[in-house]
MOPAC internal coordinates of N, CA, C and O (Angstrom, degrees):
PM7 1SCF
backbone

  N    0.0000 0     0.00 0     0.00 0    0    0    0
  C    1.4500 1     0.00 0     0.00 0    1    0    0
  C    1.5222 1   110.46 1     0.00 0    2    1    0
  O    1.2310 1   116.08 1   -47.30 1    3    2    1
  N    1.1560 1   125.05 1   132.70 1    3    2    1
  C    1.4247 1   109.28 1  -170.15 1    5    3    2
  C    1.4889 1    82.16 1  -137.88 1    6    5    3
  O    1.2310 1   115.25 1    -9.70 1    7    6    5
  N    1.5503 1   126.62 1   170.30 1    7    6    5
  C    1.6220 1   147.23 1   -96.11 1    9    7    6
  C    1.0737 1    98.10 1  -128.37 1   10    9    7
  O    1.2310 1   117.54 1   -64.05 1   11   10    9
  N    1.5179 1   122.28 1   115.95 1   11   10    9
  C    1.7157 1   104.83 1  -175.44 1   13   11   10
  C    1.4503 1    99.14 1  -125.14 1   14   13   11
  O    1.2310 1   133.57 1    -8.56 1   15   14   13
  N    1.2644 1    91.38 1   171.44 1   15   14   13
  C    1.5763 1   133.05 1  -132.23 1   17   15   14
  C    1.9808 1    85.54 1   -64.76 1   18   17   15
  O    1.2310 1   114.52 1   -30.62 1   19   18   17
  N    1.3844 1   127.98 1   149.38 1   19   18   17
  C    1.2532 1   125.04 1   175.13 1   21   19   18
  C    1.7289 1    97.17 1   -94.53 1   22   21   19
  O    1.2310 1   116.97 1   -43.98 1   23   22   21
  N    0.9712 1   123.38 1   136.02 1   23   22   21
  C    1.7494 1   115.23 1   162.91 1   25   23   22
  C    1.5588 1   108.71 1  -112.71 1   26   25   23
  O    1.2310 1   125.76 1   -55.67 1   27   26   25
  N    1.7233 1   106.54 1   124.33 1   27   26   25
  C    1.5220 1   116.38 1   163.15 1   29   27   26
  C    1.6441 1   114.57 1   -23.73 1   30   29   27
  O    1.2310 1   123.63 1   -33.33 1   31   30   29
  N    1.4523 1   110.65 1   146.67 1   31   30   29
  C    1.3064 1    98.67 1   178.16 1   33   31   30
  C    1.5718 1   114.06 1   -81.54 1   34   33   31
  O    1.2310 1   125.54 1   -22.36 1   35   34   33
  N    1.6405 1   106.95 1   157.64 1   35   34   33
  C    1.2743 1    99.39 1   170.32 1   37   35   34
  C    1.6682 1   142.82 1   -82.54 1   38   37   35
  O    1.2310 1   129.72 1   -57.57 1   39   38   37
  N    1.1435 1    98.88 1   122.43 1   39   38   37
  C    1.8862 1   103.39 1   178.83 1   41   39   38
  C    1.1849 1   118.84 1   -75.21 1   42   41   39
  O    1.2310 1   123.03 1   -66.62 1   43   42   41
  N    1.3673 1   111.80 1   113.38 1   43   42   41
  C    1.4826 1   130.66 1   166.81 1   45   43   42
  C    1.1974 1   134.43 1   -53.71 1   46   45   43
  O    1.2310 1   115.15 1   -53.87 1   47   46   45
  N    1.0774 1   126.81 1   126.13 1   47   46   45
  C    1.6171 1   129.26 1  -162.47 1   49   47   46
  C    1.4287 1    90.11 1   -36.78 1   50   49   47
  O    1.2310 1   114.63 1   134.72 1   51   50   49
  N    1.4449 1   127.78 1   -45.28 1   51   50   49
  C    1.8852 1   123.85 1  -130.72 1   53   51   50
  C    1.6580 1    95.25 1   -88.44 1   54   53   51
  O    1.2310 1   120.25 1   167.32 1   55   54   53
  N    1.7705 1   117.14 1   -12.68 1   55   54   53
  C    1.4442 1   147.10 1   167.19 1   57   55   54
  C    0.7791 1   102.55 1    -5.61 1   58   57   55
  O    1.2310 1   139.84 1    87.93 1   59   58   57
  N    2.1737 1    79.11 1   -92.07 1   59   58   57
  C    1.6607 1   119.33 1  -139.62 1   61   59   58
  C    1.0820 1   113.04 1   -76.22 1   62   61   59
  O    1.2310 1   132.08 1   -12.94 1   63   62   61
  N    1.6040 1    94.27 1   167.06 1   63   62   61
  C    1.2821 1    94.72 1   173.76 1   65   63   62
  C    1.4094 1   131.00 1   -96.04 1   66   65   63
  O    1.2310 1   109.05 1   -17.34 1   67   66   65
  N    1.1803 1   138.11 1   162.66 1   67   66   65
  C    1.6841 1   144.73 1   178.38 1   69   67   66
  C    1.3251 1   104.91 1   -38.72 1   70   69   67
  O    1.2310 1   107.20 1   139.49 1   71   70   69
  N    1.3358 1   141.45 1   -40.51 1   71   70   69
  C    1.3690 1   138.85 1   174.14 1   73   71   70
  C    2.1601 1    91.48 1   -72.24 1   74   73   71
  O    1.2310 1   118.18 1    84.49 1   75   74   73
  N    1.2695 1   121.07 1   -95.51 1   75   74   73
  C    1.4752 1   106.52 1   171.84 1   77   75   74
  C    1.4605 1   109.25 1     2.40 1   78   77   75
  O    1.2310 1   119.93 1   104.16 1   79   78   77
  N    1.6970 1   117.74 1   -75.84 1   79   78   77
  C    1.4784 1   104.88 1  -163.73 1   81   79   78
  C    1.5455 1   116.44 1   -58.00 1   82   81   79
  O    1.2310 1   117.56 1   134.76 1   83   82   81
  N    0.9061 1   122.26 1   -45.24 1   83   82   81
  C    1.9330 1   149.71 1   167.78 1   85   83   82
  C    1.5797 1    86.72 1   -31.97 1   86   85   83
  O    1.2310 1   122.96 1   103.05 1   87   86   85
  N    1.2771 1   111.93 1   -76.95 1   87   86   85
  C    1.3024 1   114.87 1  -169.85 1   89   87   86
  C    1.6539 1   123.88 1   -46.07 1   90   89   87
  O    1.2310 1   126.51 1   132.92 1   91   90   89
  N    0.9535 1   105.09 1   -47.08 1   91   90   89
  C    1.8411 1   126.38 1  -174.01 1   93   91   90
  C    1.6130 1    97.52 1   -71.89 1   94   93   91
  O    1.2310 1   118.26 1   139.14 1   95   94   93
  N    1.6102 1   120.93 1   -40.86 1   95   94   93
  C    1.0202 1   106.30 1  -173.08 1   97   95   94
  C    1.8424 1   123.83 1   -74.00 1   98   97   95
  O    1.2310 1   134.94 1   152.32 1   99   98   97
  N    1.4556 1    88.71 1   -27.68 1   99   98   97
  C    1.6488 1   105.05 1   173.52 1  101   99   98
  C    0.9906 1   122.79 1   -64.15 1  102  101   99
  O    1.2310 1   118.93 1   150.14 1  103  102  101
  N    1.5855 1   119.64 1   -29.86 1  103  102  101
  C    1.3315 1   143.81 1   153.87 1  105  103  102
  C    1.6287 1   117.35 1   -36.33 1  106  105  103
  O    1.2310 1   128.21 1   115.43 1  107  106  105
  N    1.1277 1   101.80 1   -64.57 1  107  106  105
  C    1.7935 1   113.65 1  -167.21 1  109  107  106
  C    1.5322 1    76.58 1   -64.51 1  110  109  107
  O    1.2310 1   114.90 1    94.46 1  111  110  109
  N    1.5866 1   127.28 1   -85.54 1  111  110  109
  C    1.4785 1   111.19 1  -155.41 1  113  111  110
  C    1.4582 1   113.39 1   -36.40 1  114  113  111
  O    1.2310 1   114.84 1   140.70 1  115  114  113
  N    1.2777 1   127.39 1   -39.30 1  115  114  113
  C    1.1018 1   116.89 1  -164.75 1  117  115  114
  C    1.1733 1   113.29 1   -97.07 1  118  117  115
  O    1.2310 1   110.57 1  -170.45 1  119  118  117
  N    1.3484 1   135.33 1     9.55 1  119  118  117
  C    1.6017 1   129.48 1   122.94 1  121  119  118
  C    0.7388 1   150.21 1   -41.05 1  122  121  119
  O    1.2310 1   123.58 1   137.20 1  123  122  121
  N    1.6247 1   110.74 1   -42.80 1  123  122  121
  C    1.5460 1   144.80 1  -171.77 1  125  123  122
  C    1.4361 1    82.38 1   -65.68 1  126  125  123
  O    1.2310 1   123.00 1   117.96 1  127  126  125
  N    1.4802 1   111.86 1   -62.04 1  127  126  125
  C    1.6769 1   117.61 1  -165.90 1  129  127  126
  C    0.9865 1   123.45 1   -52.87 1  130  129  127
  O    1.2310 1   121.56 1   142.14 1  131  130  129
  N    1.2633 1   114.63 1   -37.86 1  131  130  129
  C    1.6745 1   115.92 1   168.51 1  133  131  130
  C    1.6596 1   116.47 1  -103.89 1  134  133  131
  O    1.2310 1   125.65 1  -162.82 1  135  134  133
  N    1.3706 1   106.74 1    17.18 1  135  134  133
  C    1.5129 1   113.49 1   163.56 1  137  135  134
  C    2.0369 1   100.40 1    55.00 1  138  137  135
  O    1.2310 1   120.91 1  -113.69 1  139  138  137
  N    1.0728 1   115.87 1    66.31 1  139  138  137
  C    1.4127 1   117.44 1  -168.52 1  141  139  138
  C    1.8288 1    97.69 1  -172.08 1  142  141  139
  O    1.2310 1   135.68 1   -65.31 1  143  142  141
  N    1.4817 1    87.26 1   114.69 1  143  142  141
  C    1.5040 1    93.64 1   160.59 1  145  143  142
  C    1.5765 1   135.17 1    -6.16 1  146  145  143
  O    1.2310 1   112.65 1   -58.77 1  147  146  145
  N    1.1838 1   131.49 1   121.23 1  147  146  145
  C    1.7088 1   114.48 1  -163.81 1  149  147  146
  C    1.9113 1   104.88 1   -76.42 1  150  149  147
  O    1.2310 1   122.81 1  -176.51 1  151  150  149
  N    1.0096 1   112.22 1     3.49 1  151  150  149
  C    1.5229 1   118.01 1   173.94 1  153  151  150
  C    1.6862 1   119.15 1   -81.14 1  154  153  151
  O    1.2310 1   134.00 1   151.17 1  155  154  153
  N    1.8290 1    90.53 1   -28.83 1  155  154  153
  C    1.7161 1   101.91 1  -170.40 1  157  155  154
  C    1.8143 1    89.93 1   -76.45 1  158  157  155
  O    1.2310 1   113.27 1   158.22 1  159  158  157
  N    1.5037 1   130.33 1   -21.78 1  159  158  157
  C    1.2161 1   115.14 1   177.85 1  161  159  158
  C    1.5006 1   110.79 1   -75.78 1  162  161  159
  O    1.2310 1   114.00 1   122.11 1  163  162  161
  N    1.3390 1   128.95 1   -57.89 1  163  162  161
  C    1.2066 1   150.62 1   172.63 1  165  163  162
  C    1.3327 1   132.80 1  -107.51 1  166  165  163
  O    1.2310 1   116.18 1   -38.44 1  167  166  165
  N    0.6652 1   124.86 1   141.56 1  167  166  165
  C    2.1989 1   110.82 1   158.91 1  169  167  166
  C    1.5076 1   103.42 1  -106.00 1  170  169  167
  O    1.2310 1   128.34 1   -32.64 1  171  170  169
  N    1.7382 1   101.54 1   147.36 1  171  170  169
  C    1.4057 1   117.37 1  -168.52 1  173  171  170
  C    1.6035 1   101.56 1   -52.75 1  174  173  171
  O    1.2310 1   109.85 1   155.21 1  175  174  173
  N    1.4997 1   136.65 1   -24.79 1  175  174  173
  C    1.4676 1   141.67 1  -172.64 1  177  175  174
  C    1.4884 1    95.76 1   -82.21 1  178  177  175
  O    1.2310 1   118.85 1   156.66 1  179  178  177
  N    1.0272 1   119.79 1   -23.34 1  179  178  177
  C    1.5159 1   112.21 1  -170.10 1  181  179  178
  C    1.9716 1   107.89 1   -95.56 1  182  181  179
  O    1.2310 1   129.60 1   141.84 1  183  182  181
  N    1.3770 1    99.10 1   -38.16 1  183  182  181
  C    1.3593 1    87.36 1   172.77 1  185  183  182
  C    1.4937 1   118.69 1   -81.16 1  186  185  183
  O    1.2310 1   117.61 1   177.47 1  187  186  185
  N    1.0846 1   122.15 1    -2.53 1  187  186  185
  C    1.8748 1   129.65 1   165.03 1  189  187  186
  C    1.2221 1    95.33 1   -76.24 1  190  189  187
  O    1.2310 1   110.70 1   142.68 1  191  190  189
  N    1.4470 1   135.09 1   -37.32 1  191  190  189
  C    1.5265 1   130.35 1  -173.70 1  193  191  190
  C    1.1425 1   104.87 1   -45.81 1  194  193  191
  O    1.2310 1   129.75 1   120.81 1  195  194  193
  N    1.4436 1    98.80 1   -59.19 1  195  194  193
  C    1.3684 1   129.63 1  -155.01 1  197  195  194
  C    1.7846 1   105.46 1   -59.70 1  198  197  195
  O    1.2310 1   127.89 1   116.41 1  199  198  197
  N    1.4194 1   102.41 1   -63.59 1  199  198  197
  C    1.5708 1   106.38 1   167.54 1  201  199  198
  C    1.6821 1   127.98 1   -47.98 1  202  201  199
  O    1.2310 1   125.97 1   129.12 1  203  202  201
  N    1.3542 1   106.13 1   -50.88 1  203  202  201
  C    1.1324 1   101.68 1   165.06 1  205  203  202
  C    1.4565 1   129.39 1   -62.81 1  206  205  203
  O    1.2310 1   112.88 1   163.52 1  207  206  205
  N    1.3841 1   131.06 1   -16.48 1  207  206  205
  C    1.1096 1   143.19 1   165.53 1  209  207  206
  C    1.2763 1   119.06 1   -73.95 1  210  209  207
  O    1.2310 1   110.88 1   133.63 1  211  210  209
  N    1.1356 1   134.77 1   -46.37 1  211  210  209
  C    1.7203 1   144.47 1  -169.44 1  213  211  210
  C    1.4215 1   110.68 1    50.99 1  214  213  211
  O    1.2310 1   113.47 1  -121.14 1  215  214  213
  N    1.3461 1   129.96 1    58.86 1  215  214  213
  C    1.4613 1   138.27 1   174.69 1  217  215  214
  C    1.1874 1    97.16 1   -55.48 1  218  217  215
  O    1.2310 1   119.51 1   -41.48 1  219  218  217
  N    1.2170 1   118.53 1   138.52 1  219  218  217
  C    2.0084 1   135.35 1  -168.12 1  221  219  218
  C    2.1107 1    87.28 1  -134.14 1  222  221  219
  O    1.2310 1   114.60 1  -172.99 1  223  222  221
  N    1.1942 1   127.84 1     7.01 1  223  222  221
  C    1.0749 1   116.32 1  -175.34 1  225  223  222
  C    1.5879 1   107.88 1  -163.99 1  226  225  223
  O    1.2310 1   117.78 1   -38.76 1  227  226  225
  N    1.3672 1   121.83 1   141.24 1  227  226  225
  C    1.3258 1   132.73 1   165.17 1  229  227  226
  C    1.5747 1   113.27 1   -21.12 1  230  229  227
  O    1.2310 1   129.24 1   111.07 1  231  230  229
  N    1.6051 1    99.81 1   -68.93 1  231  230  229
  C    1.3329 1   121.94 1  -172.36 1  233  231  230
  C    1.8440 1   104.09 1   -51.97 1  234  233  231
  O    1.2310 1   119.12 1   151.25 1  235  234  233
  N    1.5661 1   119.28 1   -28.75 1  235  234  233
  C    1.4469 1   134.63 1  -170.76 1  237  235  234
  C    1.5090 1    96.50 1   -77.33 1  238  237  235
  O    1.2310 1   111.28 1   121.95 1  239  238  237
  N    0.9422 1   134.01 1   -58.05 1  239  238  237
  C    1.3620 1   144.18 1  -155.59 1  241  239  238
  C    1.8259 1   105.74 1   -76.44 1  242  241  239
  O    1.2310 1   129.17 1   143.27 1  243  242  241
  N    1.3903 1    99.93 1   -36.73 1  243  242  241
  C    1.5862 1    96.42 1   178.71 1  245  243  242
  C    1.2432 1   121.26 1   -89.10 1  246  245  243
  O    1.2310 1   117.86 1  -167.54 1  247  246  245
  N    1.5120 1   121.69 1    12.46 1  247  246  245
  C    1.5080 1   114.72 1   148.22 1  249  247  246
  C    1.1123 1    94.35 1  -119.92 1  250  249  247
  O    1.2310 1   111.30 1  -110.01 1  251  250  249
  N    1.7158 1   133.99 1    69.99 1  251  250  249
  C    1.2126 1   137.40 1   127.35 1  253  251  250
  C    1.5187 1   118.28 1   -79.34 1  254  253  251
  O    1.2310 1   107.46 1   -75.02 1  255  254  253
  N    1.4822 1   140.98 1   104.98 1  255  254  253
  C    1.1637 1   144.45 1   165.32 1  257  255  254
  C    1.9776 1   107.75 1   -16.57 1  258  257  255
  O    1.2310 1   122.74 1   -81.60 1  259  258  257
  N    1.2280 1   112.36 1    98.40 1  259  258  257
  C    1.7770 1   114.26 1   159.39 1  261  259  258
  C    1.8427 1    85.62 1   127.66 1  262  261  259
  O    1.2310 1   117.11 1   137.96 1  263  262  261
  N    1.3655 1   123.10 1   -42.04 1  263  262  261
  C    1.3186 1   109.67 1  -173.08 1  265  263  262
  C    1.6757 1   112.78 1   -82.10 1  266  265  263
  O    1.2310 1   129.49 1   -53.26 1  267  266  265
  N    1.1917 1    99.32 1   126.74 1  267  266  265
  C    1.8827 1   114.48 1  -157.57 1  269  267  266
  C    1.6982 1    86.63 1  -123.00 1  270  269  267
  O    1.2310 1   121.98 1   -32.29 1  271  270  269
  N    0.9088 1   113.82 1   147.71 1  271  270  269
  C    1.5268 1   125.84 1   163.57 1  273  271  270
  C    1.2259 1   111.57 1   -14.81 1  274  273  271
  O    1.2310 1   108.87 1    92.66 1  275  274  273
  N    1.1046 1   138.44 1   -87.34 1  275  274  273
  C    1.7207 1   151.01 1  -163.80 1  277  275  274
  C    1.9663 1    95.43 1   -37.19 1  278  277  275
  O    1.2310 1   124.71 1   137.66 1  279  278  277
  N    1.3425 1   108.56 1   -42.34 1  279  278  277
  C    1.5254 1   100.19 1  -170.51 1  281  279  278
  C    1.1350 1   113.49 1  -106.61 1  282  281  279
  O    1.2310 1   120.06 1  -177.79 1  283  282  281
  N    1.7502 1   117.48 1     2.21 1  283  282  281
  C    1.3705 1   104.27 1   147.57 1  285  283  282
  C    1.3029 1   121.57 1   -68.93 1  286  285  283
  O    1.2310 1   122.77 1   136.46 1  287  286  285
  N    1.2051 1   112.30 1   -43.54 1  287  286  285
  C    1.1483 1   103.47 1  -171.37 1  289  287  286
  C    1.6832 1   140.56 1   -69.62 1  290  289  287
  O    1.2310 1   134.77 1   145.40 1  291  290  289
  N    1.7399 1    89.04 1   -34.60 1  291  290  289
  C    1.2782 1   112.92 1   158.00 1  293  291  290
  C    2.0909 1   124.71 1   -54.38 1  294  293  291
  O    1.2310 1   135.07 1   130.84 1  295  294  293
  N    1.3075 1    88.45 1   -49.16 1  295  294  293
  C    1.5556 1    90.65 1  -177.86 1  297  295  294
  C    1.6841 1   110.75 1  -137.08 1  298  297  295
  O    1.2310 1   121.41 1  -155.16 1  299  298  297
  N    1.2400 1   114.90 1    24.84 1  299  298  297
  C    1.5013 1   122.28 1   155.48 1  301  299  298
  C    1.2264 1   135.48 1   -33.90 1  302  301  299
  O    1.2310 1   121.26 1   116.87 1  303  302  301
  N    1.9349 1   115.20 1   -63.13 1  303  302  301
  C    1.2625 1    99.54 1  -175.31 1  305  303  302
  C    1.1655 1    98.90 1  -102.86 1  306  305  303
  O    1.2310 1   112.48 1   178.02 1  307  306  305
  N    1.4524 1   131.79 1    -1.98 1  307  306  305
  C    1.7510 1   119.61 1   169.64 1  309  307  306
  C    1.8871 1   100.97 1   -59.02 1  310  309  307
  O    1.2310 1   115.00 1   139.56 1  311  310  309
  N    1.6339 1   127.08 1   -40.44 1  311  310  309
  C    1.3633 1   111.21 1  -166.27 1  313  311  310
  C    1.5611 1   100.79 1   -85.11 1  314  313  311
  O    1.2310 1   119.52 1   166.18 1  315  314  313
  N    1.1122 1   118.53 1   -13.82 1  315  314  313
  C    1.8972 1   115.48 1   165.27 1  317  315  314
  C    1.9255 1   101.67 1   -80.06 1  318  317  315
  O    1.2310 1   119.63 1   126.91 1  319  318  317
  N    0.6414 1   118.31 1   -53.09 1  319  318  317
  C    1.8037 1   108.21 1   156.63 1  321  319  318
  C    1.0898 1   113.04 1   -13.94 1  322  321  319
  O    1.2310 1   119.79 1    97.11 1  323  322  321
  N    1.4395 1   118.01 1   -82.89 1  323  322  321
  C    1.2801 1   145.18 1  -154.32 1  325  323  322
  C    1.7294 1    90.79 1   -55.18 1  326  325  323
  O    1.2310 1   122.77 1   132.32 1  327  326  325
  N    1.0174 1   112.30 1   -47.68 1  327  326  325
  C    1.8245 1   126.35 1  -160.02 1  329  327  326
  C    1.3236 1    96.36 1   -65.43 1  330  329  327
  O    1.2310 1   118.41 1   143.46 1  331  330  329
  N    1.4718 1   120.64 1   -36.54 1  331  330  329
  C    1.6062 1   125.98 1  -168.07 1  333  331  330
  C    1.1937 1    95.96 1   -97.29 1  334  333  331
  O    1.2310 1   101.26 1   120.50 1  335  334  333
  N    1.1921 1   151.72 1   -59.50 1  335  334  333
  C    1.5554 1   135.53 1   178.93 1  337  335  334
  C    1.6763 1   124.48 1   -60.38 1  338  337  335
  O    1.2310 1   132.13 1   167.87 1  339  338  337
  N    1.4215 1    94.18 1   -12.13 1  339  338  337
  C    1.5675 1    95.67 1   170.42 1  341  339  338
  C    1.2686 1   124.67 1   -95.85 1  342  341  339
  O    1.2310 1   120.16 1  -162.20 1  343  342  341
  N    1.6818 1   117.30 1    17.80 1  343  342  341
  C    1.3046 1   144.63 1  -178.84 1  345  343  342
  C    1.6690 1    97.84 1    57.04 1  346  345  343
  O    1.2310 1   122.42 1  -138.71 1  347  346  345
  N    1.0556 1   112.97 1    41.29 1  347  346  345
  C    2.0113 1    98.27 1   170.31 1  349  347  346
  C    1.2870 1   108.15 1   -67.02 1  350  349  347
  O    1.2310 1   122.11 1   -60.13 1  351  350  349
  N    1.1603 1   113.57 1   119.87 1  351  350  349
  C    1.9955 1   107.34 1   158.32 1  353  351  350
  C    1.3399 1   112.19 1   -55.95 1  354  353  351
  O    1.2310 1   120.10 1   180.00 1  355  354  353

């Protein structure tokens, strides 16, 4: 038997928070947009990262755990967007 994988617990819509929802929702559009699973943009652990973090800067967002180069760059300042229109301090 060998060792399986632990998965974060899951956060409930009734959870998250307003940045989370903001986030998830920008997500789906921007799946739709690139016609790709809303996971291939993010994973649900990564956009809680993300929320719980409140990156106000490029440099903030890329030591978020899951965001690697390719999706900063790709979807960087749309999820610092998201952070500023969702009034995060």
């Amino acid at each position: 038997p060998g060792a399986r994988a632990v998965r974060p617990p899951r956060v409930e819509p009734a959870d998250r928070s307003p940045l989370s929802n903001a986030l998830r929702a920008w997500r789906t559009a921007r799946a739709r947009t690139d016609a790709v699973a809303p996971f291939i943009v993010f994973h649900d652990s990564v956009i809680e990262a993300i929320a719980e973090r409140r990156p106000r800067s490029i440099a903030e967002l890329r030591r978020v755990p899951g965001v690697g180069p390719t999706k900063l760059d790709r979807y960087g300042l749309e999820v610092i967007g998201v952070g500023v229109r969702d009034g995060q301090p």
